[in-house]
DSSP file (Angstrom, degrees, kcal/mol; ACC not computed):
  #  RESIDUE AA STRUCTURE BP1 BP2  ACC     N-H-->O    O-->H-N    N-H-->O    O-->H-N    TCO  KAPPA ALPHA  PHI   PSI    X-CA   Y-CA   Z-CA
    1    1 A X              0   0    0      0, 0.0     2,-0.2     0, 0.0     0, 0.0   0.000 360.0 360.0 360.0 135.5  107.7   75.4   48.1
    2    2 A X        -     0   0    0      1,-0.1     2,-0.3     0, 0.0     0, 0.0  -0.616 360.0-110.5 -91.9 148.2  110.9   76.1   46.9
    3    3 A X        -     0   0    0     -2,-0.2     2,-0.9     1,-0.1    -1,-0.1  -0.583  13.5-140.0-103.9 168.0  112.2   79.5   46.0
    4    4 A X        -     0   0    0     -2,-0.3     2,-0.9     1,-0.0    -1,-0.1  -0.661  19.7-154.6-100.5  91.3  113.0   80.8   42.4
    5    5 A X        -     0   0    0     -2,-0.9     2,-0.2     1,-0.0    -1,-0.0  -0.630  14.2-172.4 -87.2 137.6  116.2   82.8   42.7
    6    6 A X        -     0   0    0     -2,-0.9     2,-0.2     3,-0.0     3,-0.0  -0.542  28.2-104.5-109.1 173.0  116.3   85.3   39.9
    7    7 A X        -     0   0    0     -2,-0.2     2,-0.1     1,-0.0    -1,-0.0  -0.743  46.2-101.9 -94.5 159.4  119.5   87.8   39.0
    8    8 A X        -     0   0    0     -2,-0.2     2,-0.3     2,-0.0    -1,-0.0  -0.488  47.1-170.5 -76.9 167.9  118.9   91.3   40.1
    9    9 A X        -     0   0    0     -2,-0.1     2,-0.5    -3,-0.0    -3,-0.0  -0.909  28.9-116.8-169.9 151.6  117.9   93.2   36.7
   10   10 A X        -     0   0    0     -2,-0.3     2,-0.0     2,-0.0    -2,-0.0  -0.719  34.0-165.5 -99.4 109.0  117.6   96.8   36.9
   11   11 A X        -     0   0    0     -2,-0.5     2,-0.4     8,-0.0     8,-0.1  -0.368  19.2-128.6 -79.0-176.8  113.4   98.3   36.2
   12   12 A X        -     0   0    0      6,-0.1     8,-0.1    -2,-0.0     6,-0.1  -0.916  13.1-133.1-146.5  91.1  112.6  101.8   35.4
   13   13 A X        -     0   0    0     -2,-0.4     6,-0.2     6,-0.1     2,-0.1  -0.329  34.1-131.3 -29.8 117.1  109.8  103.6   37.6
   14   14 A X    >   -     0   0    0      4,-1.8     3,-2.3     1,-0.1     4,-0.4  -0.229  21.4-105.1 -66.6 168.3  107.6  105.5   35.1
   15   15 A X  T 3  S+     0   0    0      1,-0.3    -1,-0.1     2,-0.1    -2,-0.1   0.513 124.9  65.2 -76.5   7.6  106.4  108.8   35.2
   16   16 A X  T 3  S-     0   0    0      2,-0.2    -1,-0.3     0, 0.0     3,-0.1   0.623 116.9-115.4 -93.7 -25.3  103.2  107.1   36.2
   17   17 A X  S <  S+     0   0    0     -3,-2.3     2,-0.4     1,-0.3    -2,-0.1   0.630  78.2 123.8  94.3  17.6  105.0  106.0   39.5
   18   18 A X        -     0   0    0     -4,-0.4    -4,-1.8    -6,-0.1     2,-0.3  -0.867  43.6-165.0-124.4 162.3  104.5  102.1   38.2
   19   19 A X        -     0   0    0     -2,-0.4     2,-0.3    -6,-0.2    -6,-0.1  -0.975  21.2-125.6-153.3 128.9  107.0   99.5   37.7
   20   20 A X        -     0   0    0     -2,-0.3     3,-0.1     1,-0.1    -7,-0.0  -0.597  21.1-177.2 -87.7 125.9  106.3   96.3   35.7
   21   21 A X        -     0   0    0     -2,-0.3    -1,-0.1     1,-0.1     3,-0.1   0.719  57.2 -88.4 -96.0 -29.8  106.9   92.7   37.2
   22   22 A X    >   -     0   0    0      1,-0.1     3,-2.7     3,-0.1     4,-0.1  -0.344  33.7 -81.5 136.6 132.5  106.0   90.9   34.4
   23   23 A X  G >  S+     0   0    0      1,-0.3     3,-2.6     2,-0.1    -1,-0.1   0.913 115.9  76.1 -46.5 -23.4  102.7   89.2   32.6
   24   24 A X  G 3  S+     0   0    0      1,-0.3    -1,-0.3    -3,-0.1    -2,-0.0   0.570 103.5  28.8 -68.5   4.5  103.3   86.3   35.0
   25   25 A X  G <  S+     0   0    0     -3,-2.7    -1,-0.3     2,-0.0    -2,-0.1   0.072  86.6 138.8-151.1  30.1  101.8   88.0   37.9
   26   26 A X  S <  S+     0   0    0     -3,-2.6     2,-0.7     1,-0.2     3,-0.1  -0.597  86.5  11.3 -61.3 165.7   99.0   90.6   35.7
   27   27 A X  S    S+     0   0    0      1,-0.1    -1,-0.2    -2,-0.1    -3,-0.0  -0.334  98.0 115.9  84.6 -39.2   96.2   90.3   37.9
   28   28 A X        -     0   0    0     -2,-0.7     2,-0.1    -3,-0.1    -1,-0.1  -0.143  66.0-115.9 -61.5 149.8   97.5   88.7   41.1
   29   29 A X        -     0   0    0     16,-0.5    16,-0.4    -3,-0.1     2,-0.2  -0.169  35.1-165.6 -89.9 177.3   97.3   91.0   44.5
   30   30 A X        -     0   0    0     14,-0.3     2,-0.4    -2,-0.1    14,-0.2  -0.755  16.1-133.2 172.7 125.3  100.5   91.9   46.1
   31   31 A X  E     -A   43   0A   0     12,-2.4    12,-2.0    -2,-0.2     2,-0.3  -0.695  16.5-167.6 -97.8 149.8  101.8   93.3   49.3
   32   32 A X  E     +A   42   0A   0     -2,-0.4     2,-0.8    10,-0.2    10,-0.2  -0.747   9.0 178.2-146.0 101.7  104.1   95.9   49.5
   33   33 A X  E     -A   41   0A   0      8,-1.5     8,-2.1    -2,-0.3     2,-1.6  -0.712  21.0-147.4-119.5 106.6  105.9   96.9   52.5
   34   34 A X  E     +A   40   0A   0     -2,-0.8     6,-0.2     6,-0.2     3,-0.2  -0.671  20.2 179.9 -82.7 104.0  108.6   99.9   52.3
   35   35 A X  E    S+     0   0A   0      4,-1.7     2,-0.2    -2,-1.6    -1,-0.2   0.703  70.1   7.1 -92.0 -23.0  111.1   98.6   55.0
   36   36 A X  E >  S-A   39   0A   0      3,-0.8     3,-3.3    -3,-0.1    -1,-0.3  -0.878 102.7 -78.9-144.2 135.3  113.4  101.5   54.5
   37   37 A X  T 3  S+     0   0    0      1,-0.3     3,-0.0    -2,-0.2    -2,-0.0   0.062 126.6   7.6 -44.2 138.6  113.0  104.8   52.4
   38   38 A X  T 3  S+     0   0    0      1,-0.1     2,-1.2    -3,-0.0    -1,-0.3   0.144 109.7  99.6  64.0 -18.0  114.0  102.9   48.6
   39   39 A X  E <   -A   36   0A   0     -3,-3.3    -4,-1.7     2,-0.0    -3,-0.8  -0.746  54.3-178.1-107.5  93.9  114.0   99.3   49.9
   40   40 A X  E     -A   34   0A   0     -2,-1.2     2,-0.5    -6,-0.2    -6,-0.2  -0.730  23.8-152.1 -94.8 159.4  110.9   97.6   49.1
   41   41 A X  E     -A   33   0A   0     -8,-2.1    -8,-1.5    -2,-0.3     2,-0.5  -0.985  14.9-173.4-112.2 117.0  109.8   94.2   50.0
   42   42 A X  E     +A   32   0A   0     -2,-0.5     2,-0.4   -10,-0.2   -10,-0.2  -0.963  11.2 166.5 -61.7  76.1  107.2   92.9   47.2
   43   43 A X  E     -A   31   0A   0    -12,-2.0   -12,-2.4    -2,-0.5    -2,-0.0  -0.954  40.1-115.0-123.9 124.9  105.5   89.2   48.3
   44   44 A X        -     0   0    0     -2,-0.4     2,-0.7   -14,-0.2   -14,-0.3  -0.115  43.2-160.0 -41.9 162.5  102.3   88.0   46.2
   45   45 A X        -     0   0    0    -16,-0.4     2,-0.9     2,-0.0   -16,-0.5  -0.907  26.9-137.5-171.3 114.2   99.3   87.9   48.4
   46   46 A X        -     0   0    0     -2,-0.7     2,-0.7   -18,-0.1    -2,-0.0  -0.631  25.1-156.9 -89.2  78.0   95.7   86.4   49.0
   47   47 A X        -     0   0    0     -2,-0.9    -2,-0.0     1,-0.0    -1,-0.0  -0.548   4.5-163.8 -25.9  58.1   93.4   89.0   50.3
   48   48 A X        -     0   0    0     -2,-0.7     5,-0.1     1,-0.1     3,-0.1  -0.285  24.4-119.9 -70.2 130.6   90.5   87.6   52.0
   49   49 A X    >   -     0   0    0      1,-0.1     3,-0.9     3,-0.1     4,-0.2  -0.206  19.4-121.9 -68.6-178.3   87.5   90.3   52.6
   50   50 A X  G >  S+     0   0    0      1,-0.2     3,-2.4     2,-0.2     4,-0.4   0.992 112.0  63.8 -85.6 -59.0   86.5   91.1   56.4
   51   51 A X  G 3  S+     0   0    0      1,-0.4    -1,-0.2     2,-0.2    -2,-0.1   0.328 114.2  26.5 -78.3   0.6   83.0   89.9   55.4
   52   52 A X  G X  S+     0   0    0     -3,-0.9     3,-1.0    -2,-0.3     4,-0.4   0.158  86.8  98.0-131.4  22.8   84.1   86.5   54.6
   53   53 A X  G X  S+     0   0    0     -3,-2.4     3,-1.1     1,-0.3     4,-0.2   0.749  78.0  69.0 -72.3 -30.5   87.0   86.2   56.9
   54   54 A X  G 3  S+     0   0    0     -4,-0.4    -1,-0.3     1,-0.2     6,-0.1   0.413  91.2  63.3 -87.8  -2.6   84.2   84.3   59.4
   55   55 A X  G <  S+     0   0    0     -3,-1.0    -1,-0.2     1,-0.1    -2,-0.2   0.695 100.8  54.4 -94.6 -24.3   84.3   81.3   56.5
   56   56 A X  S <  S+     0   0    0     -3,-1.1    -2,-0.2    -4,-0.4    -1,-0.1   0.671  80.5 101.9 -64.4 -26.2   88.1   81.0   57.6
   57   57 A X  S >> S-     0   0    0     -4,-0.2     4,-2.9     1,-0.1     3,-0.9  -0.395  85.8-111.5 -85.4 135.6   87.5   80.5   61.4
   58   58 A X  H 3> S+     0   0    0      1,-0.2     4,-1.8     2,-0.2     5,-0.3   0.746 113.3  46.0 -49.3 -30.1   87.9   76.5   62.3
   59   59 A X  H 34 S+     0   0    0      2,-0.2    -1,-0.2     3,-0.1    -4,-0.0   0.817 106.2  50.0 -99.1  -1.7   84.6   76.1   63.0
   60   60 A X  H X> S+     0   0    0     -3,-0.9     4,-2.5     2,-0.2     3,-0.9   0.948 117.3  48.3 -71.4 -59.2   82.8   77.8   60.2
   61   61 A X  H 3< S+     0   0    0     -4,-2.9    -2,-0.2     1,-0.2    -3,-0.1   0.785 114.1  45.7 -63.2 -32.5   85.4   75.5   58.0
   62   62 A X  T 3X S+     0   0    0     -4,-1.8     4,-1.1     2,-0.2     3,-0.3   0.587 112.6  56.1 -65.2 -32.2   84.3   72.0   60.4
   63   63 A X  H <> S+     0   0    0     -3,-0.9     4,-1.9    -5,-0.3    -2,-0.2   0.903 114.4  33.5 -92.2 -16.6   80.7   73.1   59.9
   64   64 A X  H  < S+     0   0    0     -4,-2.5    -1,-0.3     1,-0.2    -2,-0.2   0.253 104.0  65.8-114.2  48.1   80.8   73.2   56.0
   65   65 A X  H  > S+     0   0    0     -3,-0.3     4,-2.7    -5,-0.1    -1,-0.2   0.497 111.4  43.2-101.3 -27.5   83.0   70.5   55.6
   66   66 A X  H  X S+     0   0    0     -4,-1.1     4,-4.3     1,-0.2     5,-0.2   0.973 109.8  52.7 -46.2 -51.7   79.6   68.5   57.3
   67   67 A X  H  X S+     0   0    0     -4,-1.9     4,-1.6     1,-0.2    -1,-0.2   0.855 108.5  49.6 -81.1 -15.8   77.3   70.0   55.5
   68   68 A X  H  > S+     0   0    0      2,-0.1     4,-1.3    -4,-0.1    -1,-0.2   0.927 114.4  46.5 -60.6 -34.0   79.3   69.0   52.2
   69   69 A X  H >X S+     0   0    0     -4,-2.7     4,-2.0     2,-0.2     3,-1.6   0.988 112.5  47.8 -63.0 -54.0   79.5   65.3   53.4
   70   70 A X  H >X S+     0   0    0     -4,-4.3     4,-4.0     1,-0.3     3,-0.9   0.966 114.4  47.5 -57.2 -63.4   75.8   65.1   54.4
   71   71 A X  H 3< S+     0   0    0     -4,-1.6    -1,-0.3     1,-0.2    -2,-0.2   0.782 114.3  46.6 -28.2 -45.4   74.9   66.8   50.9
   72   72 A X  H << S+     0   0    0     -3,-1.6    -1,-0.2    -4,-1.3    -2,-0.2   0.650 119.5  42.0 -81.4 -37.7   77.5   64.1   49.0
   73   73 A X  H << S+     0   0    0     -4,-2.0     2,-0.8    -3,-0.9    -2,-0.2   0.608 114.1  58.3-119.5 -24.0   75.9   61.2   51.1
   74   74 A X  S  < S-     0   0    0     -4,-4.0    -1,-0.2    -5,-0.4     2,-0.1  -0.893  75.1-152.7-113.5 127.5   72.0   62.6   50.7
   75   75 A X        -     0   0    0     -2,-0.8     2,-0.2     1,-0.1    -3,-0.1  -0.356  25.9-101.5 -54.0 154.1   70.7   63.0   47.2
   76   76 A X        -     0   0    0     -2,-0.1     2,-0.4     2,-0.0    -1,-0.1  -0.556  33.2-150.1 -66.0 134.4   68.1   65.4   46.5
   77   77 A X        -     0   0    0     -2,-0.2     2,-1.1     1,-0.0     0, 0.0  -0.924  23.5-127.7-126.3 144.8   64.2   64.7   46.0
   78   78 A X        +     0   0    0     -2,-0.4     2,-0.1     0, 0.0    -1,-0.0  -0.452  47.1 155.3 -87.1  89.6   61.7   66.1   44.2
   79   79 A X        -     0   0    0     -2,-1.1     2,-0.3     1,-0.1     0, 0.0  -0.185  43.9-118.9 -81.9-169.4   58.9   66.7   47.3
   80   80 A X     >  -     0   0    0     -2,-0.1     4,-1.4     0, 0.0    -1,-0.1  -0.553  30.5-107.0-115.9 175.7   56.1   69.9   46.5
   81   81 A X  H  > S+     0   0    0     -2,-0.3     4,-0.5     2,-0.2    -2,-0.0   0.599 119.1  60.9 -49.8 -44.8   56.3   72.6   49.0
   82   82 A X  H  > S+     0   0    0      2,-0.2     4,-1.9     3,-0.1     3,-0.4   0.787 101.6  53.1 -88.8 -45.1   53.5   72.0   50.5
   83   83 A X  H  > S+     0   0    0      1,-0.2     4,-3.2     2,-0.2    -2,-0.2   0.953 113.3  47.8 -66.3 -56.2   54.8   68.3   51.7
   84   84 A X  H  X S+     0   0    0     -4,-1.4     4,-1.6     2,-0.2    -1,-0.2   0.562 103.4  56.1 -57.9 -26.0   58.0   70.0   53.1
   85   85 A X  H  X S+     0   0    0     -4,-0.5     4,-2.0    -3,-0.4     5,-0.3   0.948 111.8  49.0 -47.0 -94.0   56.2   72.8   55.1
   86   86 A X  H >X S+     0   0    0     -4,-1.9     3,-2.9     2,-0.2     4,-1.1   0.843 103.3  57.2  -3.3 -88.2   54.3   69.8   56.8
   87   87 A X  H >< S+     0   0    0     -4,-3.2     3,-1.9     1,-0.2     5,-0.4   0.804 114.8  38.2 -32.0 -69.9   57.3   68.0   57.5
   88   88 A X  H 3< S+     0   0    0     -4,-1.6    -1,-0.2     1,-0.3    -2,-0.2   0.521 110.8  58.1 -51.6 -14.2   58.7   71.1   59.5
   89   89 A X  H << S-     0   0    0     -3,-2.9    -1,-0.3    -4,-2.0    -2,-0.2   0.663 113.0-119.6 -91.5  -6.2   55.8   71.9   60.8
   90   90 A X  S << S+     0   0    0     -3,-1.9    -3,-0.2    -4,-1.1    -2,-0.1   0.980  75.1 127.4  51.3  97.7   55.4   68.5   62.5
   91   91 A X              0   0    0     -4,-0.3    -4,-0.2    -5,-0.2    -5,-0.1  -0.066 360.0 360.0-121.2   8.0   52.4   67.8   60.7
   92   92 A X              0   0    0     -5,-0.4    -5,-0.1    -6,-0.4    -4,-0.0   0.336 360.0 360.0 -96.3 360.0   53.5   64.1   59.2
């Protein structure tokens, strides 16, 4: 991805302590890393929670890229309950 060089242009910290980027980035997450007292570094940012971080790990990502094929390749079928219980139970 290529980067977007912009001219510096000067914002004005509010008395709130906030500083406006622009409507192009409402909503969006952002890291923000003071590298020296006044010099901040600003980079957009994807936030993953710790409680789904384990959906990232290669083999949680290898085990549902299976279960998506096997899903895509088996249709669904209308059994009862009762028939599927059976089946698992070895009872067929």
């Amino acid at each position: 991805m290529a980067a977007v060089a912009t001219q510096p242009c000067v914002k004005v910290i509010g008395a709130n302590g906030q500083i406006s980027l622009g409507k192009q980035y409402a909503g969006r997450q952002v890291l923000i890393e003071e590298q020296e007292v006044g010099v901040w570094l600003v980079r957009t940012a994807t936030v993953i929670p710790d409680n789904e971080r384990w959906l990232h790990q290669p083999k949680a990502a290898k085990d549902l890229q299976n279960a998506l094929s096997w899903a895509q390749a088996n249709s669904p079928a209308d059994v009862t309950l009762d028939a599927t219980l059976e089946k698992l139970n070895g009872q067929t």
